[in-house]
C-alpha positions in Angstrom: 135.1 97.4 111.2 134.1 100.4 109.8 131.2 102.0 110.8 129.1 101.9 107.4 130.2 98.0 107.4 128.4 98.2 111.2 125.2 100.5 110.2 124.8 97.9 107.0 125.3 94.8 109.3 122.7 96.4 112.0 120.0 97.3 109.0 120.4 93.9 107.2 119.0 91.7 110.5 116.2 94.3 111.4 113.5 92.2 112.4 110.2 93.3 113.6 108.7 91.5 116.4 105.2 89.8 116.5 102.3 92.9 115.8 99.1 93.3 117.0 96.2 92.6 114.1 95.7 95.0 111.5 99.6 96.7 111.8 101.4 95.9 109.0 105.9 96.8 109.3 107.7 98.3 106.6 111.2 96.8 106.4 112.2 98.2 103.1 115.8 96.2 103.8 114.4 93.5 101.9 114.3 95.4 98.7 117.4 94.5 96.8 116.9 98.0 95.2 116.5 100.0 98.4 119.7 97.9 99.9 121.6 98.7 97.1 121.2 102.5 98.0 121.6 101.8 101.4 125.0 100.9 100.7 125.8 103.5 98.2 124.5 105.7 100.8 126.6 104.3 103.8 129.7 103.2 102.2 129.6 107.3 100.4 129.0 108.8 104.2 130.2 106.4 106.7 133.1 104.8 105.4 135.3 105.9 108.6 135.6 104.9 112.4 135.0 108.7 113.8 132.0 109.0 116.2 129.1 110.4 115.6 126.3 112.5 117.6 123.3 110.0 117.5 119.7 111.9 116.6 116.9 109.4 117.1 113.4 110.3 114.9 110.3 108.2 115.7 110.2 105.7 112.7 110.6 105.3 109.3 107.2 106.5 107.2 106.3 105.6 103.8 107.6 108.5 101.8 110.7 109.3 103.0 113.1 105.8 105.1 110.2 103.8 104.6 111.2 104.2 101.0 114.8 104.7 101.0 115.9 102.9 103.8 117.5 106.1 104.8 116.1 108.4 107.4 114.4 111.7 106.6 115.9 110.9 102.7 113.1 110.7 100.3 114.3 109.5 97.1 113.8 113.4 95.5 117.2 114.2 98.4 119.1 111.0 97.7 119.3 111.9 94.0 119.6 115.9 94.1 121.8 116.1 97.7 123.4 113.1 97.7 123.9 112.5 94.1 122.7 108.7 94.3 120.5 108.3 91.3 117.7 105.8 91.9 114.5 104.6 90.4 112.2 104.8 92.7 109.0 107.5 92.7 110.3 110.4 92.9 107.9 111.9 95.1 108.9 114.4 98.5 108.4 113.9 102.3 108.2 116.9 104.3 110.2 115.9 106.9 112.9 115.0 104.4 112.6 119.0 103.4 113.2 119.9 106.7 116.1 117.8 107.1 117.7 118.6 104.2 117.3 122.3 104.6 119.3 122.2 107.7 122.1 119.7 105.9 122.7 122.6 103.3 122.6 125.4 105.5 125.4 123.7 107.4 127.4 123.0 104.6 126.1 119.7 102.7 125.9 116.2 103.1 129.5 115.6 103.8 129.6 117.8 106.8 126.5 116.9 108.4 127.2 113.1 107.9 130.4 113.1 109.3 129.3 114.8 112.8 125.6 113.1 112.6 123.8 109.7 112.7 120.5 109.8 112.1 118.2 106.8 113.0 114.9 106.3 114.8 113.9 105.2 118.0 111.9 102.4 116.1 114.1 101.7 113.0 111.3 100.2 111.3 107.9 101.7 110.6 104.6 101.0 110.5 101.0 101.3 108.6 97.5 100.1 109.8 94.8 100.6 106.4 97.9 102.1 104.4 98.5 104.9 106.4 101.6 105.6 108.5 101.4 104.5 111.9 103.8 105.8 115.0 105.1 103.1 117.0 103.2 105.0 120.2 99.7 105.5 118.6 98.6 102.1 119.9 99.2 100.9 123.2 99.5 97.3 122.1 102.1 98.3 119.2 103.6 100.1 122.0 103.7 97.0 124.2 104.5 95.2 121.1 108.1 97.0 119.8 109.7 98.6 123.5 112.2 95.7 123.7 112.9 95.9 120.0 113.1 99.6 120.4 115.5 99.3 123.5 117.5 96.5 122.0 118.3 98.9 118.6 119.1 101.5 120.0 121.6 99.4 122.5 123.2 97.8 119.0 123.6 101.4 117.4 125.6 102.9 120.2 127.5 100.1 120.3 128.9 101.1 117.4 131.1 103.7 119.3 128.8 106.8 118.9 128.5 109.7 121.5 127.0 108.9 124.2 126.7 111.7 126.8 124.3 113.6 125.0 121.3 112.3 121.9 118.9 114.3 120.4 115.3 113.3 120.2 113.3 114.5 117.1 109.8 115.5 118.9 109.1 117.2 121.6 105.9 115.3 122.7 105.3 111.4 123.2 109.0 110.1 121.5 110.7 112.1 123.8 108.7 111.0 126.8 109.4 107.3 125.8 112.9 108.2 125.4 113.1 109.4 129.0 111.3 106.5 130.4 114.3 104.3 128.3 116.7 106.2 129.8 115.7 106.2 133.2 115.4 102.8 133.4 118.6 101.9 131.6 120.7 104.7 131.5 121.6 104.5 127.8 122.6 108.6 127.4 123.7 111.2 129.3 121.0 114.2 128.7 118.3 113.7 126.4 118.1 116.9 124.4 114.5 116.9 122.2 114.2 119.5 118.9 110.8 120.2 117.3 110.0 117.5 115.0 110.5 118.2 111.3 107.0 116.9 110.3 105.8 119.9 112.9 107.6 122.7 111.7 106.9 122.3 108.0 103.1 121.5 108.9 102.3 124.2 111.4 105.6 126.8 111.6 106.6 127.3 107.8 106.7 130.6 108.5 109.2 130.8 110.8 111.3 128.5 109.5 114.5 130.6 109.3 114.0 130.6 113.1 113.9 126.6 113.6 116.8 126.4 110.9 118.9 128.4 113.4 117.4 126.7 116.3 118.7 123.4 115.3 122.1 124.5 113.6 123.1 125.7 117.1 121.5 123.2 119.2 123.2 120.3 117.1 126.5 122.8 116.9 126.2 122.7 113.0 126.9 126.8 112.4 
């Protein structure tokens, strides 16, 4: 099986677990709309049996997977980078800037896609009162989504992805959980964490040449 055949089978049977009152999931899978770009997506990217480096956000938020189904791919990059032309609200996530900054300055989407797979440690997210939620923010969402988490992340590398080394988008509490996962049940090799996208575009735009560089060497993209 090839591995967008593998991604598509993995997406398609997301299922969130029971949720503490007042969380609501996103699981935009459901959409025939958003699964239809999914595979569009996939099938244009992933339509091979080569391994990939594995880089593992937090979850999915409204504007950018949330919406597409894709991670850090708004539906502003799906149509302009990608050249998949959709319908829905064109609007931009920040994060998906980032991303897609770095995905040019290493040569496109064909490049990046064929050395990366990007997914989440959570692959679906979250919103309490319509605003995005991390899967850490609450102890008993926490408590809630660590076996999904673990269980997801087991099912992705099984689809033959590297495995000695992952890269963790966030230097703070997704990385921590990441090492506790890890330590327990030895999924990876080394854990190697990068400033999250969301963070340099809110609080280091101005050196963002510098964290362009930072993770075209780190993730050997240059």
């Amino acid at each position: 099986m090839i591995l967008a055949e593998k991604i598509l089978s993995f997406l398609q049977n997301l299922s969130a677990p029971p949720l503490p009152p007042g969380v609501d999931v996103m699981n935009p899978y459901r959409d025939n709309t958003v699964w239809n770009l999914c595979e569009s997506f996939y099938k244009k990217y992933y339509n091979d049996d080569r391994s990939r480096l594995l880089v593992l956000g937090i979850n999915p938020g409204r504007y950018g997977g949330g919406t597409t189904g894709i991670p850090f791919t708004d539906p502003v990059k799906l149509n302009r980078h990608c050249d998949i032309p959709n319908v829905l609200p064109q609007r931009a996530e920040l994060s998906a800037d980032f991303i897609y900054q770095v995905i040019e300055a290493c040569g496109g989407p064909e490049k990046f896609y064929s050395r990366i797979y990007i997914s989440a440690v959570c692959p679906l997210g979250f919103t309490r009162n319509g605003k995005n939620m991390n899967y850490y923010d609450d102890k008993t969402l926490l408590a809630a989504v660590s076996g999904f988490c673990i269980q997801s992340i087991r099912q992705q590398l099984s689809f033959g992805l590297i495995r000695n080394r992952v890269y963790c988008l966030g230097e703070g509490k997704n990385f921590e959980f990441l090492q506790q996962v890890n330590q327990e049940h030895q999924l990876f090799g080394e854990i190697v964490p990068l400033p999250h996208p969301r963070f340099i575009m809110q609080y280091k735009r101005k050196e963002l040449n510098k964290f362009l560089a930072i993770y075209l060497r780190i993730l050997e993209l240059s």
